[in-house]
Every structure is written in C-alpha cells, then in structure tokens.
C-alpha positions as CSV (number, residue, x, y, z in Angstrom):
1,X,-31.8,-64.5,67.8
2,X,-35.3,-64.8,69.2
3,X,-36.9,-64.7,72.6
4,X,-38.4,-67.8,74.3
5,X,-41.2,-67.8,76.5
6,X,-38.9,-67.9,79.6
7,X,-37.2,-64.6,78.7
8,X,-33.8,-65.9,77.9
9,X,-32.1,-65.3,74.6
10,X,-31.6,-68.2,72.3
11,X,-28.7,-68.1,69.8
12,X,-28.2,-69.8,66.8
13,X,-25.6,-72.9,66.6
14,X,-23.9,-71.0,63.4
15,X,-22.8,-68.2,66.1
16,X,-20.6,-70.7,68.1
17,X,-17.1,-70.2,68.6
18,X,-15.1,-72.9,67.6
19,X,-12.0,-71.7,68.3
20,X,-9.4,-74.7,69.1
21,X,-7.5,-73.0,71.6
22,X,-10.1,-72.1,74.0
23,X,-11.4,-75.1,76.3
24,X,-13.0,-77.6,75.3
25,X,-16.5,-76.3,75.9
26,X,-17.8,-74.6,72.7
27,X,-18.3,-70.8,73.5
28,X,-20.5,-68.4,72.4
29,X,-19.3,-65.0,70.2
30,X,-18.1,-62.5,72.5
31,X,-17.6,-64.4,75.9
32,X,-13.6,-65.1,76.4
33,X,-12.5,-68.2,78.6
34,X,-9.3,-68.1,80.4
35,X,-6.6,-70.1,78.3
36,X,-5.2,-73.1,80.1
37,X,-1.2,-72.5,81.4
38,X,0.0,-74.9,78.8
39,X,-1.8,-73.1,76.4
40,X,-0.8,-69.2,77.8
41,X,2.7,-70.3,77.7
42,X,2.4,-71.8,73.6
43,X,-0.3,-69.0,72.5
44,X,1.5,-68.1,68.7
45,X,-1.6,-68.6,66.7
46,X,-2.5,-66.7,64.2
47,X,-5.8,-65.1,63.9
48,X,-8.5,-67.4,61.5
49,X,-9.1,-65.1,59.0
50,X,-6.2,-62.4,59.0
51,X,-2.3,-62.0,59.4
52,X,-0.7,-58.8,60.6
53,X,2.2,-57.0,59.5
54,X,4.0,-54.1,59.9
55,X,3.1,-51.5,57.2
56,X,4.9,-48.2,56.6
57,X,5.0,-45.6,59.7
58,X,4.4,-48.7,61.9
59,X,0.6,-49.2,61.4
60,X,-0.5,-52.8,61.1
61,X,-1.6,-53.4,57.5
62,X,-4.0,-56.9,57.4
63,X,-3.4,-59.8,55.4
64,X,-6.8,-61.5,54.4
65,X,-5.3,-64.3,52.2
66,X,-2.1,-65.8,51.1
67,X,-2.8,-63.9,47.9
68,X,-2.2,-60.6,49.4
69,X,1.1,-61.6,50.6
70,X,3.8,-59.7,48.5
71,X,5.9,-62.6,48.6
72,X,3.7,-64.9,47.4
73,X,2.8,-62.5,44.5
74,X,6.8,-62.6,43.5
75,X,6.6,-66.4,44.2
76,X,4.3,-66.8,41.3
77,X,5.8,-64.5,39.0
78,X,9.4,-66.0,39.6
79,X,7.3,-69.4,38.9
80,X,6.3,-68.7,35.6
81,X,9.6,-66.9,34.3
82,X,11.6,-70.1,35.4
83,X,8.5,-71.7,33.1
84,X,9.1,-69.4,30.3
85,X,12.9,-69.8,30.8
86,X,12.6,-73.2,31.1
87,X,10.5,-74.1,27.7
88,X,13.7,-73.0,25.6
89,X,16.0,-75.7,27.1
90,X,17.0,-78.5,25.1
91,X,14.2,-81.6,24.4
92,X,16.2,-83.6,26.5
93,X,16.7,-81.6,29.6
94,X,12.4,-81.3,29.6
95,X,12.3,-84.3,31.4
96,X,15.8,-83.3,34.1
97,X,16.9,-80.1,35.1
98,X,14.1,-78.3,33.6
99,X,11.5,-80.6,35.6
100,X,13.7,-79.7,38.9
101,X,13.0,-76.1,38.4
102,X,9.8,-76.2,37.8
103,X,8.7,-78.0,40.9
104,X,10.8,-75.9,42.9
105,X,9.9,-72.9,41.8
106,X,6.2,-73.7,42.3
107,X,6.9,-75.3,45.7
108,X,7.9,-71.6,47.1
109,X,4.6,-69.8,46.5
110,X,2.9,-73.1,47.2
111,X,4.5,-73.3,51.0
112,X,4.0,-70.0,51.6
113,X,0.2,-70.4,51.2
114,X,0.1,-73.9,52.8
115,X,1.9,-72.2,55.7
116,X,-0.5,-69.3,56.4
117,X,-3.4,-71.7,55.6
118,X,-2.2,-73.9,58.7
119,X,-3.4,-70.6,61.2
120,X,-0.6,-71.0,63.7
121,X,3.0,-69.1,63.8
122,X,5.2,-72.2,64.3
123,X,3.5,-74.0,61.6
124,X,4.0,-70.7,58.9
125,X,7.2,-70.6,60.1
126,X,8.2,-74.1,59.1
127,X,6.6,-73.8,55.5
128,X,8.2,-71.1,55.1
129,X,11.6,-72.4,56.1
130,X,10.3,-74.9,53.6
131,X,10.1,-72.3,51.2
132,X,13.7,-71.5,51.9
133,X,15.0,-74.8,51.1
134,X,13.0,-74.4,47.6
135,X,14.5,-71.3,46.8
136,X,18.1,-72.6,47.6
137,X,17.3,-75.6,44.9
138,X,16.4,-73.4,42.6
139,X,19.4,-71.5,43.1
140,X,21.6,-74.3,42.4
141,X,19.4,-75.1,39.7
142,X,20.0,-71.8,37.8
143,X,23.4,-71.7,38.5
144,X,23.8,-75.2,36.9
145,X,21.5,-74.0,33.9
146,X,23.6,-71.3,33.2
147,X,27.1,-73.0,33.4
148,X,25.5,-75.5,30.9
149,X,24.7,-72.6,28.5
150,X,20.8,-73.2,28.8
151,X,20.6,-69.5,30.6
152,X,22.0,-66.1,29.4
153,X,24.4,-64.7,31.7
154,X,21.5,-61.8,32.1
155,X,19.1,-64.1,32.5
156,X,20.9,-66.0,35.2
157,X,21.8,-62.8,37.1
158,X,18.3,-62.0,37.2
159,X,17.1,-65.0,38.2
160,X,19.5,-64.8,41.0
161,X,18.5,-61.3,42.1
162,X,15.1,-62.3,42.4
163,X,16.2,-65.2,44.4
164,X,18.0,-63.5,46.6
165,X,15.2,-60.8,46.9
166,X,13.3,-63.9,48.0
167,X,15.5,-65.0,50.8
168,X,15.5,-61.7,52.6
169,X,11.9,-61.2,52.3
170,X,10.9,-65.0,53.3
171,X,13.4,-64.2,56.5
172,X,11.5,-61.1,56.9
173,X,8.5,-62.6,57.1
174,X,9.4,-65.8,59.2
175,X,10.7,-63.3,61.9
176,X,7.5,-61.3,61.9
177,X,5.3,-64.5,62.7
C-alpha cells in the first residue's frame, strides 16, 4: 500500500475480497457488508480455505485440505487394499466385478474431496451422501466376491469392518457440516 498525493490510501487489486456471498460490489479485506435476507436465511458455507471440526475436549481442530480429513485418509487406504485384493481375482473377472470395485472404491475418497472442494455445506453434504452410495456398492461388491470364493472369509470380514467404519464416520461428518 502506498500513499497518493491526496492523502488517501490506495490498495492493491490482489487485496480484494471476492467472496461470492457478499454483494455484488467487490469489498476490500476487513470491511464486512450486511448479507442480503435470502442470503442470512441460506448462510451454510464453508470457509475458503478451512473446515472445522470438533476435536477432543470440544476445541475446534482445522481442516486445511481434503487430505487432512481422516476419512479421506481411510478412503484411500481401503482404495488400494480392494486394489491389492482385487489383482488376485480370476483373468476374467479383471474386466467385471473386479472393475466395479475399483471404481467404487476410488469414487469414496474422490467425493469426499470433490465435496469439501465445492466450499459450501449443502454441497459437501451431497458428495458425501454420494460417498455413501459408493461405499454401499462396494459392500455388495465384496459380499458378492466373497460368496464367489474370490475373497477369504477374513478378508471379507475385514473389508466389511472397514466399510462399516466408513458409514459411521461419513454420517459423522455429513452431520457436522
């Protein structure tokens, strides 16, 4: 910021707000508009940069990216065991079931990023009901793999204890939004 010869303060264009739910004036850093009614009635966004969650003895732990998401960390791992799992089917189930469970087992860490990418509450909320239906596939998917013999019974049980680990922390999480 410099001065001008009139003795108001110039700011640079970088410093602008541009935050969509403020009117449609661009703002500068630090000054707060009143939010329309429609918009003080719908205000669930989600801030830019950072979820909040509850953390342990009720402090607020932030979230800078999808990454630091537990659930998305259990996403991937679960992703690449049903890979691992998946690579010892028959040759001819490569191209079916195995296929099936792949894609859905990617799509649940994938949604869950998508979602919190999207910056508002309703919109997280529907990926991550998204994410839901994935991991009910997948569900069916290992249950079907295992009564055709291409999963251990461990293995299967497993699988389905993570999954339903999954559920109850995606519900979690969609109630927290």
């Amino acid at each position: 910021m410099e001065n001008n010869n009139s003795g108001q303060r110039t700011t640079h264009h970088s410093q602008r707000s541009h935050d969509p739910t403020r009117n449609a004036q661009p703002t500068w850093r630090g000054e707060r508009r009143p939010l329309a009614e429609d918009q003080q009635q719908n205000r669930e966004d989600l801030d830019v940069e950072t979820v909040h969650a509850p953390g342990q003895n009720g402090s607020q732990k932030a979230f800078k990216s999808f990454r630091d998401l537990a659930i998305w960390q259990r996403g991937i791992s679960l992703a690449k065991t049903i890979y691992q799992k998946t690579s010892a089917f028959p040759k001819d189930e490569l191209d079916g079931l195995a296929a099936q469970m792949r894609r859905a087992s990617v799509s649940i860490p994938s949604n869950i990023a998508e979602g919190y990418r999207r910056k508002h509450a309703k919109e997280f909320q529907q990926f991550l009901n998204v994410a839901l239906g994935s991991i009910g596939e997948l569900e069916t998917q290992v249950i079907l793999a295992g009564e055709l013999n291409y999963l251990s019974a461990e293995n299967k049980g497993r699988l389905l204890e993570e999954l339903g680990h999954l559920v109850r922390m995606t519900i979690s999480l969609c109630n927290k939004v």
